[in-house]
C-alpha beads as a LAMMPS data file, in Angstrom:
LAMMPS data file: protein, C-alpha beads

88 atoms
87 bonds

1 atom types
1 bond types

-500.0 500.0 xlo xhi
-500.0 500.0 ylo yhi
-500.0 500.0 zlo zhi

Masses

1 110.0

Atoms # bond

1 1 1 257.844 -8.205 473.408
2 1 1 257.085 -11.274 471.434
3 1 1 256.742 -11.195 467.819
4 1 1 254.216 -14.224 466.045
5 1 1 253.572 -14.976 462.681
6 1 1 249.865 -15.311 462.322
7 1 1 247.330 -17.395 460.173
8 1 1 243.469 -16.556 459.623
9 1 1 240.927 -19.564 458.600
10 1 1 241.196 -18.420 455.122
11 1 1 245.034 -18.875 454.900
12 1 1 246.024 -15.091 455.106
13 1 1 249.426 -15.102 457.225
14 1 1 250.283 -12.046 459.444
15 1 1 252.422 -10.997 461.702
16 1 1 252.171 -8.997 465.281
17 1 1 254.335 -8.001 468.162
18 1 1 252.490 -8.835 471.585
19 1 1 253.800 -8.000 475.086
20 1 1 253.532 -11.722 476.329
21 1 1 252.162 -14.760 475.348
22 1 1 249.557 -14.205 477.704
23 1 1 248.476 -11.220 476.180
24 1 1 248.152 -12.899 473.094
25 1 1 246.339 -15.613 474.406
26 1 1 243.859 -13.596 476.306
27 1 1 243.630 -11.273 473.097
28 1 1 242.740 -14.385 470.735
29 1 1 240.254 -16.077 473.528
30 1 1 238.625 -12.610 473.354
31 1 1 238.373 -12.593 469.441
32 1 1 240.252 -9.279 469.791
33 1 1 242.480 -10.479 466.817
34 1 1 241.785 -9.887 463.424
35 1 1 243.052 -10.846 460.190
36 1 1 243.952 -7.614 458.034
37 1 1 243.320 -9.163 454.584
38 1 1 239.424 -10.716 455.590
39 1 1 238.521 -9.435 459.082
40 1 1 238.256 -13.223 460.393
41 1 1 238.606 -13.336 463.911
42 1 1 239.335 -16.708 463.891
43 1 1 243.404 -16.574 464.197
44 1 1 246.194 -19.072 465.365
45 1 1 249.670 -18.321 465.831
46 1 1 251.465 -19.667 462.331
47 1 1 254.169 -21.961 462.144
48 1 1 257.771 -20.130 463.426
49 1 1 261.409 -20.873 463.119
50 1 1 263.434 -19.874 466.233
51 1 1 265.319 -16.957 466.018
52 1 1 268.079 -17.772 468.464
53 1 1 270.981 -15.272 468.597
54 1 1 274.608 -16.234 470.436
55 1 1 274.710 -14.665 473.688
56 1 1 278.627 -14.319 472.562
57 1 1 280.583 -14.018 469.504
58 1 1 282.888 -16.897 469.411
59 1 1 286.005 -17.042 469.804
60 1 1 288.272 -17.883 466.225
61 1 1 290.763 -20.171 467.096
62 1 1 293.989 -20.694 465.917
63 1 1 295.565 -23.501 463.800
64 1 1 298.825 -22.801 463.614
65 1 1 302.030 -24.951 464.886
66 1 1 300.498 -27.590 468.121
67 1 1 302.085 -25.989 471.402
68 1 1 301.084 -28.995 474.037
69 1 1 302.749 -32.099 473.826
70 1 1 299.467 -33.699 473.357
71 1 1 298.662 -31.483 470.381
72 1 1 302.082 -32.846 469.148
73 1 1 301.118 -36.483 469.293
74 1 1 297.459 -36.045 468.303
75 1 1 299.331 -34.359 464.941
76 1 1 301.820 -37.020 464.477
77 1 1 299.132 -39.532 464.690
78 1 1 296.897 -37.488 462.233
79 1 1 299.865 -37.156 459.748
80 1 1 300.868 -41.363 460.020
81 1 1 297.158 -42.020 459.298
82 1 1 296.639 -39.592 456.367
83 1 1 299.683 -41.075 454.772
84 1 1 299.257 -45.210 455.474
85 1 1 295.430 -44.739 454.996
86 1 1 293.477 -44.844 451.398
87 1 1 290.517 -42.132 451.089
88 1 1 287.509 -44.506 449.733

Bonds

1 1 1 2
2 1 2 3
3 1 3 4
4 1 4 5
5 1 5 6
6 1 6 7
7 1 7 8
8 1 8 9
9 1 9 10
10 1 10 11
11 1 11 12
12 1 12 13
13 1 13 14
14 1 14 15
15 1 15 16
16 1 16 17
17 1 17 18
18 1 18 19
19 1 19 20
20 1 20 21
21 1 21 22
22 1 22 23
23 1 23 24
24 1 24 25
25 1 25 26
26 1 26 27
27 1 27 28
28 1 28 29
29 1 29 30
30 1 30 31
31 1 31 32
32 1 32 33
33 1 33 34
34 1 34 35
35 1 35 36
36 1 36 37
37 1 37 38
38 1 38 39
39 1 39 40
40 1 40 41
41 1 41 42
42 1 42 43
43 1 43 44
44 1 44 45
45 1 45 46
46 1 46 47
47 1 47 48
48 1 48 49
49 1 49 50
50 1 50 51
51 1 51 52
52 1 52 53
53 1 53 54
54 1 54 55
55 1 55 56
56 1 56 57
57 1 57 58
58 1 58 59
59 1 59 60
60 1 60 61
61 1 61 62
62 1 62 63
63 1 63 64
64 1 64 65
65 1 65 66
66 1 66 67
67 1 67 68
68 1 68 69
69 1 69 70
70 1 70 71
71 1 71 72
72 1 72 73
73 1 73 74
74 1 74 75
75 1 75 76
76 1 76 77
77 1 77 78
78 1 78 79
79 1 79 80
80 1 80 81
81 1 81 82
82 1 82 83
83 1 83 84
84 1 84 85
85 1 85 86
86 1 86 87
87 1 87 88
């Protein structure tokens, strides 16, 4: 199921769940659509955000205490820069 936001010729927005974009298109070529406010039959799908949800949650990482030696070295550098450099 897709659901569309919908807009008549006289401005009246809508919205619809349709099985498929091809239903929807073969419904509007038809003029089976119709506005609920007017009765136009003259409707486009409306401007839509995406509604995207995460397929996962994500994982929280930590930041406690660097484990790696390379988490080490990426801190000491981060700590020698913080304290010789001058936030402008």
């Amino acid at each position: 199921m897709i659901h569309y936001n919908l807009k008549c010729n006289n401005d009246h927005t809508f919205s619809s769940w349709f099985d498929s974009l091809d239903a929807f298109d073969k419904l509007e070529k038809t003029k089976m659509l119709s506005c609920p406010t007017c009765g136009s039959d003259r409707i486009k799908r409306a401007m839509m955000s995406p509604q995207v949800s995460p397929s996962r949650t994500k994982q929280a990482f930590s930041l406690s205490k660097p484990n790696s030696e390379i988490e080490k070295k990426i801190s000491e550098v981060r700590k020698k820069v913080e304290a010789e450099s001058e936030d402008v």
